[in-house]
C-alpha beads as a LAMMPS data file, in Angstrom:
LAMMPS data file: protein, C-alpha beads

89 atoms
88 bonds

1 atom types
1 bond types

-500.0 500.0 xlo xhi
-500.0 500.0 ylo yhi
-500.0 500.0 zlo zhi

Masses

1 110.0

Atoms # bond

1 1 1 -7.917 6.215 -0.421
2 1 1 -9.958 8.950 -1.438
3 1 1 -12.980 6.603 -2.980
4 1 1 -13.055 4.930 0.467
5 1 1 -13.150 8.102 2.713
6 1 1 -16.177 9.214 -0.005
7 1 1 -18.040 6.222 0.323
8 1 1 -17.064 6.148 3.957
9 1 1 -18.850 9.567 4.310
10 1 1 -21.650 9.175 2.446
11 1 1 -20.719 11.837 -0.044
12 1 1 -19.736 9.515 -3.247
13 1 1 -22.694 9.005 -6.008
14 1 1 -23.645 5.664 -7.292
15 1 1 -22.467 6.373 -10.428
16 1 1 -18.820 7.431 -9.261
17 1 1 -18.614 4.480 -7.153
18 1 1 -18.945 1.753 -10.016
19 1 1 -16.629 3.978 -11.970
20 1 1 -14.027 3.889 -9.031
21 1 1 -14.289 0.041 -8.167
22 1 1 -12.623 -1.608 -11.641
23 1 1 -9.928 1.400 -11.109
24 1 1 -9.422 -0.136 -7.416
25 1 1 -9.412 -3.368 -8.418
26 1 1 -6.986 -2.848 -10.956
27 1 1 -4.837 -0.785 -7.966
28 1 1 -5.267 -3.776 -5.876
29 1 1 -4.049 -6.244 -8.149
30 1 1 -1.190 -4.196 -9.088
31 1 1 0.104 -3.747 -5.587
32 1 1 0.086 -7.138 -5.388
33 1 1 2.022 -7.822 -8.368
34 1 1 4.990 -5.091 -7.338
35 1 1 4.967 -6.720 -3.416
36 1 1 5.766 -10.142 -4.682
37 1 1 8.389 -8.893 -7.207
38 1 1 9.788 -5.215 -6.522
39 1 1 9.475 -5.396 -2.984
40 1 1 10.415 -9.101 -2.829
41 1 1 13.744 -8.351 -4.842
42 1 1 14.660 -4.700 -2.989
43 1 1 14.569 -6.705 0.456
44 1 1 15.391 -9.985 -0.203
45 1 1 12.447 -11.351 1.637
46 1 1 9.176 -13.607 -0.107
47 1 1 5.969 -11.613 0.825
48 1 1 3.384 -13.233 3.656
49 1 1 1.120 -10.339 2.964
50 1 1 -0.947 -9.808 0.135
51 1 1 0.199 -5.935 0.012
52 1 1 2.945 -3.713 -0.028
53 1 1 2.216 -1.889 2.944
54 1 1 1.164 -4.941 5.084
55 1 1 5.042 -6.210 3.826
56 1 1 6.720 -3.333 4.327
57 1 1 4.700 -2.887 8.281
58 1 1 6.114 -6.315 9.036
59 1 1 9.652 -5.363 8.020
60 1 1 9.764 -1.962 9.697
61 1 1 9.167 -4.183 12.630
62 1 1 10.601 -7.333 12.505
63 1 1 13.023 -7.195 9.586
64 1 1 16.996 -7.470 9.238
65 1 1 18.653 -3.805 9.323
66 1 1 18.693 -3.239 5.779
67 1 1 14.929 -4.262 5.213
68 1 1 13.552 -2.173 8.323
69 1 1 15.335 0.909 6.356
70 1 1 14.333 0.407 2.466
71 1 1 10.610 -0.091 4.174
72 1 1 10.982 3.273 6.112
73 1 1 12.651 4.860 2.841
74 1 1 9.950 3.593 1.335
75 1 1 7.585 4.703 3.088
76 1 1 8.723 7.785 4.024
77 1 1 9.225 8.847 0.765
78 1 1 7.208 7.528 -1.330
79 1 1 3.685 6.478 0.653
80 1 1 3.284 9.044 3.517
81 1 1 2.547 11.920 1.297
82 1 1 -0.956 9.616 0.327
83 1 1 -1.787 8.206 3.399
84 1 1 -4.519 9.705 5.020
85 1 1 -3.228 9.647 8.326
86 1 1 0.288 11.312 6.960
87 1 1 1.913 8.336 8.476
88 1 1 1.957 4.836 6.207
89 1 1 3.710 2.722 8.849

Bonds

1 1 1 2
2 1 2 3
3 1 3 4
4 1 4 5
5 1 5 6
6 1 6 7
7 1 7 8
8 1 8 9
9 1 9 10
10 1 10 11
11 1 11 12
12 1 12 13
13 1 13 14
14 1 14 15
15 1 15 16
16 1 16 17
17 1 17 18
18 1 18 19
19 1 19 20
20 1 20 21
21 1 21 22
22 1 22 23
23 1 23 24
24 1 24 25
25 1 25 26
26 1 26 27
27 1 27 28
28 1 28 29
29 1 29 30
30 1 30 31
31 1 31 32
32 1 32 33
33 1 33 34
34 1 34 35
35 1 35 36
36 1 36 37
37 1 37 38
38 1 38 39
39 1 39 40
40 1 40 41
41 1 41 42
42 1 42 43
43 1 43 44
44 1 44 45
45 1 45 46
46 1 46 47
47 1 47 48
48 1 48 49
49 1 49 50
50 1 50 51
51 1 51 52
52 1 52 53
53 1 53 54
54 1 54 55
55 1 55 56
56 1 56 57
57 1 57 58
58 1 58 59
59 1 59 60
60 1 60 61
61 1 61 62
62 1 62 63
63 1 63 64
64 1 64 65
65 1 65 66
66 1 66 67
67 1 67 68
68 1 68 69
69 1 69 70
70 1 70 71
71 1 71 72
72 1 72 73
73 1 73 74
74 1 74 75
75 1 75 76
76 1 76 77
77 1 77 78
78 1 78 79
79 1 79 80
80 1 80 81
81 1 81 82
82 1 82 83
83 1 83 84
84 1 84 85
85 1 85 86
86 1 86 87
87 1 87 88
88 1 88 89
């Protein structure tokens, strides 16, 4: 999140930039990985998203009781503190 606010504001060199994409990348692909089996098996429900946090925003909204509250656990207390916003969901 940091990288992108950086690059967003124009205050990122080139140099850190290519240095922070493969890490990104490798972030990417690894959220990926944990929606489609940790998330998948904590609330019994296949992904449609490619991300955690796109998963766990459908199933705050739309889930069964038990999946809208392991995603707000989850995010709650575990994501918020990152977000830039404060707020994941």
């Amino acid at each position: 999140m940091t990288l992108k606010r950086a690059r967003d504001a124009g205050t990122i060199s080139k140099t850190a930039l290519l240095l922070g994409y493969p890490v990104l990348l490798v972030g990417y692909l690894l959220d990926m990985v944990v929606n489609v089996t940790v998330l998948s098996l904590l609330t019994l429900d296949l992904p449609r998203e490619a991300t955690v946090s796109q998963h766990l925003r459908r199933l705050s909204g739309s889930g069964k009781p038990f999946q809208k509250s392991i995603a707000n656990w989850i995010a709650v207390n575990l994501l918020d503190a990152f977000d830039p916003s404060g707020s994941h969901l």
